[in-house]
N, C-alpha and C positions, 0 to 999 in steps of 0.2 A: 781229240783231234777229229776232223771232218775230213772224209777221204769221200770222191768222187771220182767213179768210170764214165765216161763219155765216147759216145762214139760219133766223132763232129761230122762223116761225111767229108774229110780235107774242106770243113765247114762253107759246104754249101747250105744256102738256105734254102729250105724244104716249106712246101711242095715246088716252089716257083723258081729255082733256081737260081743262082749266081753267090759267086762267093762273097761271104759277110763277117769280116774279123769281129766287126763292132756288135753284132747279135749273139754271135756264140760265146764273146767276152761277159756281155753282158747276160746271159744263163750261168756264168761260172761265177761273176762277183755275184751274182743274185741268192745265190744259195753258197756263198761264205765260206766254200772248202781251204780248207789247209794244203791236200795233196791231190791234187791232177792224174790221173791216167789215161792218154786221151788214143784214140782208135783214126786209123786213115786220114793221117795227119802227112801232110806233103813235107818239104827243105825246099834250100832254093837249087832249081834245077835249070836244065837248057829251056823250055816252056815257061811264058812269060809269068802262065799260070801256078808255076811252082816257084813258092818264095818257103823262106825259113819263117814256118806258118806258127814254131812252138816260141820262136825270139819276140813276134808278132803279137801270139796274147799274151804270154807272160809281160810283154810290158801292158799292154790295155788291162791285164786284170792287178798289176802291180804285185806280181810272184817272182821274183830276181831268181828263181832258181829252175832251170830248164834243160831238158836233152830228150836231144832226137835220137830214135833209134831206126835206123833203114834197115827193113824184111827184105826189100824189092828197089829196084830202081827199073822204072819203063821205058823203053825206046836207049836202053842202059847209062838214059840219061838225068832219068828226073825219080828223085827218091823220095820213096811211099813206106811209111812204117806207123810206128806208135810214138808216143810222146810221154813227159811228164812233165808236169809245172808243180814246184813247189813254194811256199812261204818259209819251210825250215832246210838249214840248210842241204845239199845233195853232197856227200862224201866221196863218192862213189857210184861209176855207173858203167854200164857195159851190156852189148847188146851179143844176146845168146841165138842161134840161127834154130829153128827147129826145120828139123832134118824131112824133105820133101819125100812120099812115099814114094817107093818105086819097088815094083811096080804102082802104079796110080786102078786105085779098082774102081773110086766110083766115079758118077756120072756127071757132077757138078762142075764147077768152074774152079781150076785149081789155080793159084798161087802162094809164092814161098812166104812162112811167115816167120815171124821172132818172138821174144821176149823181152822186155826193157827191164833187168836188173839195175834197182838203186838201192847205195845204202845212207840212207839218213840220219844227221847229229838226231842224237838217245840212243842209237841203234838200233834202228830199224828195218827192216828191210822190206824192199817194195816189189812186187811183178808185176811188170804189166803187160799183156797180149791180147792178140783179136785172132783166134783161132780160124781153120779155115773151117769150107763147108761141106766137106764130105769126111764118112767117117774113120776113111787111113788116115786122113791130116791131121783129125780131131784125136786119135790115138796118138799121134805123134807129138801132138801138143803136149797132152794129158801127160805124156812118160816124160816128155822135157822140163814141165814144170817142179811134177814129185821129184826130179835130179838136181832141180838148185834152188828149191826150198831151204829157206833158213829153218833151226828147229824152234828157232822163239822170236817173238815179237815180229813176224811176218805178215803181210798185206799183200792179196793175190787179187788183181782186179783187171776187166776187159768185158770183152764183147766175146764169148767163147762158140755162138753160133749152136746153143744146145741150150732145148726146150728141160726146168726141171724134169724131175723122174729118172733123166737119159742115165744108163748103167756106169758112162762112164766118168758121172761127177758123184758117185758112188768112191770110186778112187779119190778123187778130191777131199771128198767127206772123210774119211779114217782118217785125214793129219790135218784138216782144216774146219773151222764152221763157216757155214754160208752165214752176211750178214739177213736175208730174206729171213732167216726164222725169227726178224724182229716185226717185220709186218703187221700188222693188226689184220692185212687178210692179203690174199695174193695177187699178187701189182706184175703188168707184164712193161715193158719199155719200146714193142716195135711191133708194127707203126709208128709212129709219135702222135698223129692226128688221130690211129684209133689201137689203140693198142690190144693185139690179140695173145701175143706171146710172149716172153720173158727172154732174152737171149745174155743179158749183160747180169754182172757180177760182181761182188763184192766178195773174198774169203780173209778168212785172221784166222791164225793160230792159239790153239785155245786157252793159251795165257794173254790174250788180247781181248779184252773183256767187249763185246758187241752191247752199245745204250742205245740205239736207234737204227732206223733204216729206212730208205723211203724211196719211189722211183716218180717223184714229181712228175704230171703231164705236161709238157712243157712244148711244143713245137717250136723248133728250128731245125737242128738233123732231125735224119729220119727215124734215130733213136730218141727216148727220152734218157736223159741223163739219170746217174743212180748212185744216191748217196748213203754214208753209216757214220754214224759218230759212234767211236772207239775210244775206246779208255788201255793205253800202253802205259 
């Protein structure tokens, strides 16, 4: 199976602006995935501009299987979270809160975020999240996820806002592999247009065999999308 993290921007098209279902659709048939986990993904809200953004491609990319999960709702009107689209069926799904630091110690720009638990026919189980950017959120994340880890046949994928090396995918590593150590060399996904850094993710649990992995440069978000084909 082909699993791919995305982080669409609530699919703006990048650098120029405005939103584009049919471009971001057209990056996800393009590269053939089976399962979706998509990043800053809108629903339909009070703002004209928040429509139900995951019903939207799952039909343009023809994946009958979809849900939204809201971290956030803005203006406590218009909701912002993760997503998934899938081709196999979704069993089960539910969205897990990670728990806001408080105190808040660093200096960046906070917001609440989640987790999109699914379980998938074969049984599967999937996470998906877009961690924040400071690093109490990112511990908060980090301890939320090792809490509803399945122990087999699991899929942990997002935008997690942490350069390799950082200590605390370290924790990730004892119960998961990164799909990156399929690389032929090391691929970053943002920028899109120049890529400096690696911030997005692919993890399986180590009875989830990793046969590839790739971070396509692809401009549309401001991510490049990132893909692993998996053998469950």
């Amino acid at each position: 199976m082909k699993f791919m993290t995305y982080n669409v921007c609530h699919c703006e098209k990048y650098p120029e602006g405005g939103i584009d279902f049919e471009a971001t659709a057209r990056v996800i048939r393009e590269l053939g995935a089976d399962v979706v986990g998509l990043n800053e993904m809108r629903d339909a809200g009070a703002s004209a501009d928040y429509q139900a953004q995951a019903e939207i491609l799952g039909e343009l990319c023809g994946m009958p299987y979809r849900y939204f999960a809201k971290a956030i709702a803005f203006d406590e009107k218009n909701p912002y979270g993760n997503a998934i689209l899938s081709r196999v069926p979704i069993l089960s799904c539910e969205t897990i809160p990670i728990p806001d630091p408080n105190p808040r110690t660093g200096k960046e720009y906070y917001e609440t975020r989640c987790i999109l638990k699914a379980r998938l026919a074969g049984d599967i189980t999937v996470l998906i999240s877009h961690f924040g950017l400071n690093r109490d959120e990112q511990e908060n994340a980090v301890a939320t996820v090792l809490a509803n880890l399945a122990p087999e046949r699991c899929v942990l994928m997002g935008d997690f806002n942490i350069r390799p090396g950082n200590p605390l995918l370290l924790s990730l590593g004892e119960k998961l592999r990164d799909a990156g150590e399929r690389f032929a060399q090391p691929l970053c996904s943002f920028p899109s247009d120049a890529p400096n850094r690696r911030l997005d993710y692919i993890y399986a649990t180590p009875d989830v065999e990793i046969l590839s992995a790739d971070i396509p440069q692809i401009v549309c978000s401001d991510h490049c999308p990132h893909t692993a084909e998996l053998k469950l």
